[in-house]
N, C-alpha and C positions, 0 to 999 in steps of 0.2 A: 504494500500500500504506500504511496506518495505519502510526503512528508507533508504535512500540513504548510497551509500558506501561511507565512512568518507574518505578514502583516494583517492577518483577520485573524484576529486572538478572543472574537465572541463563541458565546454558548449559541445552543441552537435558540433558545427563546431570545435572546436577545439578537441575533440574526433576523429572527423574524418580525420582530420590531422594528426592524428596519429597513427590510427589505417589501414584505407583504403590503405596504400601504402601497408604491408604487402599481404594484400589480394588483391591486382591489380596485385604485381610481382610473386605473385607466382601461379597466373593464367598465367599471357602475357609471363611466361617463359614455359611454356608449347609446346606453338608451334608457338613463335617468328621468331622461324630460319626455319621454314617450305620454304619458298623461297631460301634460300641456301642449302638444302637435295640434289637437284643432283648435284651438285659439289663437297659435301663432300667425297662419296668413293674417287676420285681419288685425291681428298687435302691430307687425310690422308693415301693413298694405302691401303684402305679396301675396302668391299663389300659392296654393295646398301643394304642388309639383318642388317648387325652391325647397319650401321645409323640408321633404320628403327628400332632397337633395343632399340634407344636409344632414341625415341618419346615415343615408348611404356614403357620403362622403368620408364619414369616421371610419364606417367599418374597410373601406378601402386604403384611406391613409394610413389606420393602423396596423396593416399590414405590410403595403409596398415600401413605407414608410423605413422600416425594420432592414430591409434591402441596401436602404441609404447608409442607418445608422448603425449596423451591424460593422461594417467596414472601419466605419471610421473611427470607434469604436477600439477596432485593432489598431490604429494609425497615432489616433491620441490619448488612447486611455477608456477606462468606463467612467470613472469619477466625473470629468467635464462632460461627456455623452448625457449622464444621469443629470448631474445639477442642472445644466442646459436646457435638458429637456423639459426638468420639474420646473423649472421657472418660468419658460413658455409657459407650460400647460396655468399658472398659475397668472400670467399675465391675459393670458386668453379668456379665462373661465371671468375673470372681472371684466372683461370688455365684454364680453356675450353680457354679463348681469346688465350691462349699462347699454345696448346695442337697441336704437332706435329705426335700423332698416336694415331691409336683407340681404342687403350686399355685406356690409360690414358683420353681419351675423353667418353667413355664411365662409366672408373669409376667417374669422374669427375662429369660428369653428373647424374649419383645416390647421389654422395653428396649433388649436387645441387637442388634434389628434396628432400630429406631428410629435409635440412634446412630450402626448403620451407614448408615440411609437419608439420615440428615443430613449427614456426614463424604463419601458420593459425591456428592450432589450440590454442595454448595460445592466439592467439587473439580472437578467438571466446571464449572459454570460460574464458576469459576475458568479453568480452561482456554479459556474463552470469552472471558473479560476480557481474557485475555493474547495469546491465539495464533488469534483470529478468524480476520483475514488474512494471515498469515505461515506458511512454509512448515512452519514446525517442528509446527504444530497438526497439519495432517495424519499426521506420524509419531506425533504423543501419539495422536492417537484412534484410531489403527489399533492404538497397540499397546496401548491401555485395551482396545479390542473384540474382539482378542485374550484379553486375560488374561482378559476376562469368559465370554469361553467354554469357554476350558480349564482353567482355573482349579476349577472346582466337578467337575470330571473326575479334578484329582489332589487335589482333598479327602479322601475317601474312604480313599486310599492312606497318605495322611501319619496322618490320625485312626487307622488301624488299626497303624500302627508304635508311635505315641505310645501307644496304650492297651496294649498287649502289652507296651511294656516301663515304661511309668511308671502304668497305669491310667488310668481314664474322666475323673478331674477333672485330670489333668493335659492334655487336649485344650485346656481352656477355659482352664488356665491360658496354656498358650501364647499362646492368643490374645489372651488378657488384656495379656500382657508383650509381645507383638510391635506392640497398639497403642499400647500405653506407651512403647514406642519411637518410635512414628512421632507422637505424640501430643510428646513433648516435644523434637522435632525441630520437628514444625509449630511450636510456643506459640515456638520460638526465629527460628525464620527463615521462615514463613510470614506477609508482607503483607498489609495488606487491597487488593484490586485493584477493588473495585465503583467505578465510574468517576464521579466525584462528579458530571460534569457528564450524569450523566442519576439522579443521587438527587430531584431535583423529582417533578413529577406525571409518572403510569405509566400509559399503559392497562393494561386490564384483563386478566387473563393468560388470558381464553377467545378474547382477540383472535388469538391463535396459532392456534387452531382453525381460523380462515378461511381460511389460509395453504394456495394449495395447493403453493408447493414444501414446506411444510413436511409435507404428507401424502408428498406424489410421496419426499421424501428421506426423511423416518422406516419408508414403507413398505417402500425399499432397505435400509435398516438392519435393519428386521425379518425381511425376508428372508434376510439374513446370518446374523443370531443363530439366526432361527429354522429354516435348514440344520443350523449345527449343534447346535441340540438335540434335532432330530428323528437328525444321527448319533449322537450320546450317547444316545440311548432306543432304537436296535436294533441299533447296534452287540455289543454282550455276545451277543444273539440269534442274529446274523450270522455273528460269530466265533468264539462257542464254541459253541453248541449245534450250529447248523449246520457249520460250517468245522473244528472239532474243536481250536480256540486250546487252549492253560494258558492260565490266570490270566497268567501272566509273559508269554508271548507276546502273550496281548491287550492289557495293559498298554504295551507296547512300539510295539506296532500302532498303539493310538490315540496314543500319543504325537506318532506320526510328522505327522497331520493338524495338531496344534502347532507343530511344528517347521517344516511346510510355510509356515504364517501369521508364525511369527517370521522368516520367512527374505524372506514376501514382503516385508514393513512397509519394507526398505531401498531396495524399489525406486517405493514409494507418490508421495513428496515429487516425484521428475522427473515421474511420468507427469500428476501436479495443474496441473501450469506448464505442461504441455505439452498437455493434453488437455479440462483445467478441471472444472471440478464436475462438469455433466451429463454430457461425454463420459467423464470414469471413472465415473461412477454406469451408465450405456450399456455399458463394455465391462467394469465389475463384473456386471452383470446376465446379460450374454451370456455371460462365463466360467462362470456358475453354471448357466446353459442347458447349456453344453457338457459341466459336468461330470455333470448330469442325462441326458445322454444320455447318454453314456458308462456311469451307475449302468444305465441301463436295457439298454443292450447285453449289457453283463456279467450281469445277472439271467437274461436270457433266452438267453444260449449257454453259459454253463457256471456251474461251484459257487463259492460263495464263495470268495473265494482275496484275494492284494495286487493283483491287476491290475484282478479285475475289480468291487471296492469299492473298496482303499485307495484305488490311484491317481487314482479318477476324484472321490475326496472331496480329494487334494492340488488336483487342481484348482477343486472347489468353495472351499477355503481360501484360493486366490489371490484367488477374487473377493469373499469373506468381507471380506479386507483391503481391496481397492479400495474398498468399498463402505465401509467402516468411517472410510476416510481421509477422505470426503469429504461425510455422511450428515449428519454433526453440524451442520458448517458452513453445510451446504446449508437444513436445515430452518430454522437457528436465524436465518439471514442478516435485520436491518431488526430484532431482538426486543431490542437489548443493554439496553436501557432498563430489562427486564422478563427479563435473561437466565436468572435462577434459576428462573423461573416456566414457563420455556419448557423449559429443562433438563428440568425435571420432566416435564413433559407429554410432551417427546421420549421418554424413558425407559420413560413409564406407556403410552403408545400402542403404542410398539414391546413391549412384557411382552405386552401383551393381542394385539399381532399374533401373536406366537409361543405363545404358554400356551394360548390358542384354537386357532388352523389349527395349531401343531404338534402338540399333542394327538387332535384331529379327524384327524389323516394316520396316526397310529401305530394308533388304535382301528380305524379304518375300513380300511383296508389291512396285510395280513401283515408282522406284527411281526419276524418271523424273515428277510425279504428285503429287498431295496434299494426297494422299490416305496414303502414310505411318504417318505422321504427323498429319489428321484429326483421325485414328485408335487408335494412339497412346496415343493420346488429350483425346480422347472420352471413350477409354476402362479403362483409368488409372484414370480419374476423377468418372465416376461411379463407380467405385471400389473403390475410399475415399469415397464417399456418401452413400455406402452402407457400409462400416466399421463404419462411423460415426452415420448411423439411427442405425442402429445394438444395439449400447452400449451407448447410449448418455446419459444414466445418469454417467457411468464413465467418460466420457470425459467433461461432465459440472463439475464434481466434482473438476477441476484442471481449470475450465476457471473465467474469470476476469467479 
């Protein structure tokens, strides 16, 4: 095992104190303000089309975004990538508070993803500087993959309390001040950790592309994400319209697929030492077979209900996490040289696995049943399992 990085001397709670807020706000600003969307044309006298411009606009920038700053990233450090970023974002989020038309709201709000795309990825690969080989990384990234999922689920929730009782520019201000906190937490006690003895000459960051554990793992990871956002896109469908939920009951409901993934993340760290990359990448894969059959069972013997969606989405949640624990490590293994670069590319690979095939499952199969989710589950986990029987002696050749 690698010697620990001499300049990050935290514990894991205190790592995650510092790290996790980047990666919470630049998820929950995604689609925070989704409750104030129809008021916005006529707040600002624009078209229902600009707003709508400006949902898609983030989740695009905080992707490609990642491409930019993953590089550069390796060029100048994560520490000024991170500050940079968080400052943007925290310069943005108070102009949107204060923004009287849609142009300035709309570019505001590119800044605002920019900053965010900059601030995750120096903290992921940060995360890579530090915690590559050592077992703590697998708890960070299981519970980064975590909050990246559930996280834009209770956005929604929180934006519609904030605008009810303080109105629409206090959504942005929060956000503004909550990265002002995590911003001058970083600028005090955040390192630089880019590891000097690979700041010389770098291949080239399309050298990750040839990679094939780094397909076979990010295609695991996409997998994960992209179960649950095909549950997040029929859920509401499932629950209420079919199943006959409140609001509060479905709220409650989808919680619990959360609480199911916080609960696994404690048991991530043994099964890695015990089992190693591939074979938890194998029995993350298989758990989310299991729990695709199980969606599939329950569609076809009776009505929506907890048994026969919730439950068998807890169990896709257990392999969300396995899979989450070990995806990062696995794609990114032989890249440190170029890790911001590859960071990127893991992230923009896995968007495009999920924002494609999970979009394609909900259009093309009924939105109202488990069927696009149980396909989704089921076709994209066989598909790691057969990438991974395929080549396994290259992918053992990178595992722990």
């Amino acid at each position: 095992m690698p010697a620990k990085n001499p300049v990050w001397g935290y514990t894991l709670p205190s790592a995650l104190l510092l790290m996790a807020p980047f990666d919470i706000l630049a998820s929950l600003a995604m689609d925070i303000y989704l409750p104030i969307v129809p008021i916005m044309p006529v707040t600002l006298a624009t078209s229902a089309s600009v707003i709508q411009l400006t949902l898609s606009l983030y989740m695009v920038m905080l992707g490609v975004g990642q491409i930019v700053f993953g590089p550069l990233s390796d060029r100048i450090g994560r520490r000024p990538v991170l500050i940079g970023g968080a400052a943007v974002f925290v310069l943005a989020s108070l102009g949107l508070a204060a923004s009287s038309n849609a142009t300035a709201f709309v570019a505001l709000r590119f800044l605002q993803a920019a900053g965010a795309s900059a601030a995750l990825v120096a903290t992921f690969a940060t995360v890579r500087d530090v915690y590559a080989e050592r077992p703590e990384g697998a708890v960070i990234y299981s519970l980064f993959s975590a909050m990246l999922a559930f996280v834009p689920a209770l956005g929604p929730i929180a934006g519609a309390l904030i605008a009810d009782h303080f109105g629409w520019r206090a959504i942005f201000v929060t956000l503004g001040l909550l990265m002002a906190a995590a911003f001058v937490h970083a600028a005090w006690r955040w390192p630089e950790t880019r590891r000097a003895a690979v700041e010389g000459a770098r291949r080239p960051a399309t050298s990750v592309l040839g990679s094939y554990a780094f397909w076979t793992y990010t295609t695991g990871f996409g997998t994960a994400m992209g179960s649950f956002f095909v549950f997040f896109s029929t859920a509401p469908r499932v629950l209420i319209d079919r199943a006959g939920y409140s609001p509060l009951a479905f709220s409650l409901a989808f919680a619990t697929a959360a609480l199911a993934m916080m609960a696994a993340t404690r048991f991530v760290p043994g099964r890695v030492e015990r089992w190693g990359r591939l074979g938890c990448l194998k029995l993350a894969m298989v758990t989310i077979l299991a729990g695709a059959g199980l969606l599939a069972a329950g569609e076809i013997m009776e009505a929506p209900s907890w048994w026969s969606f919730l439950a068998p989405m807890w169990v896709i949640a257990v392999g969300i996490v396995l899979a989450g624990g070990v995806a990062a490590n696995g794609a990114l293994e032989g890249f440190d040289d170029i890790a911001g670069a590859a960071v990127a590319l893991y992230f923009c690979v896995q968007s495009l696995l999920v924002s494609i095939g999970g979009t394609l499952a909900v259009l093309i199969l009924p939105g109202d049943t488990a069927w696009p989710l149980a396909a989704y589950a089921a076709g994209m986990a066989g598909l790691v399992l057969l990438l991974a029987g395929a080549k396994r002696e290259r992918l053992l050749e990178a595992d722990v």
